[in-house]
C-alpha positions as CSV (number, residue, x, y, z in Angstrom):
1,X,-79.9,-0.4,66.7
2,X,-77.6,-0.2,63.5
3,X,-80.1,0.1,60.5
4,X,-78.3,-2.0,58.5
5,X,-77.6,-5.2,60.6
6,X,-80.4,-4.4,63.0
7,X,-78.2,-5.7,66.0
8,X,-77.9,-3.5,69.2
9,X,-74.9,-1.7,70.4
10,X,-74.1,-1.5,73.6
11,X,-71.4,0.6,75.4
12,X,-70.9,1.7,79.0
13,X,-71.0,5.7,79.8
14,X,-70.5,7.3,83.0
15,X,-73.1,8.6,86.2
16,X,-72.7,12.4,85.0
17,X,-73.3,11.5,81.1
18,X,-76.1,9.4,81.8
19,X,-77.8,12.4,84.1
20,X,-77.6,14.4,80.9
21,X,-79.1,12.5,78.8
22,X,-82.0,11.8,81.4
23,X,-82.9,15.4,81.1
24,X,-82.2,15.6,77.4
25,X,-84.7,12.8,76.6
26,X,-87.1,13.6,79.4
27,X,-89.8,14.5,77.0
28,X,-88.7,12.7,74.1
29,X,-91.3,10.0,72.2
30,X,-89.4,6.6,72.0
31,X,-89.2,7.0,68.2
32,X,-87.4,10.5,68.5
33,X,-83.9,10.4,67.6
34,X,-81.6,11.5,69.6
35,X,-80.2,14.3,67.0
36,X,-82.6,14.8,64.6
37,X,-82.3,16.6,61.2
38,X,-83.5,20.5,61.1
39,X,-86.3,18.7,58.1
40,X,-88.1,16.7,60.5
41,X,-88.2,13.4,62.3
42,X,-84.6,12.3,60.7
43,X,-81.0,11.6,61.8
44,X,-78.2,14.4,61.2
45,X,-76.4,13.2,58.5
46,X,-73.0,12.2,58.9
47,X,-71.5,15.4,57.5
48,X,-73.3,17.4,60.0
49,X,-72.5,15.1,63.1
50,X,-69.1,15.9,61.7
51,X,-69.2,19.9,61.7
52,X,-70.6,20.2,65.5
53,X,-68.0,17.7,66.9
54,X,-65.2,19.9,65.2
55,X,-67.2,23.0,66.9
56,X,-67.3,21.2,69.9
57,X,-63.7,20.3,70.0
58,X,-62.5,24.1,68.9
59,X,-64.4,25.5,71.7
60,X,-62.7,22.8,73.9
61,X,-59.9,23.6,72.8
62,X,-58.8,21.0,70.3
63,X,-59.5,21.7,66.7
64,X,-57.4,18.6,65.8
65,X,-60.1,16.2,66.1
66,X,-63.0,15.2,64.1
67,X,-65.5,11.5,64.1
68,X,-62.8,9.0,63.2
69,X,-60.6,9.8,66.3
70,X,-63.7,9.5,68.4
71,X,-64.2,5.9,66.9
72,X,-60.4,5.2,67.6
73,X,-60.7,6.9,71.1
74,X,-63.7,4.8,72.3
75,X,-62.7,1.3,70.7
76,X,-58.8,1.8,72.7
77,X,-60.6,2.6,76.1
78,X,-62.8,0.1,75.5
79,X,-60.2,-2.7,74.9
């Protein structure tokens, strides 16, 4: 749910993605987030979900890439 408008947001993901997150949340409480903070039971912040998709993207392969191009990227396949 977006915190600030409390409305759900829904997007489709594919079979192999979906496996993955299976196992990922397997043993996860319902009030877990999905990446939590290294100081507890709290969301990364938005700097940090920053630094590991430019890791990600430089081990990929592509260091040109950072959170905005993912929003850009998802909303133009999604249209």
């Amino acid at each position: 749910m977006d915190v600030a408008t409390t409305r759900s947001k829904w997007f489709r993901i594919n079979t192999e993605l979906q496996e993955h997150i299976e196992r990922y949340t397997a043993e996860m409480k319902l009030e877990s987030f999905l990446f939590k903070s290294r100081r507890g039971n709290q969301p990364i912040q938005r700097v940090q979900a920053y630094k590991i998709l430019k890791e990600a993207a430089k081990k990929a392969g592509n260091a040109d890439i950072g959170t905005h191009t993912h929003r850009k990227t998802f909303g133009y396949h999604f249209y």
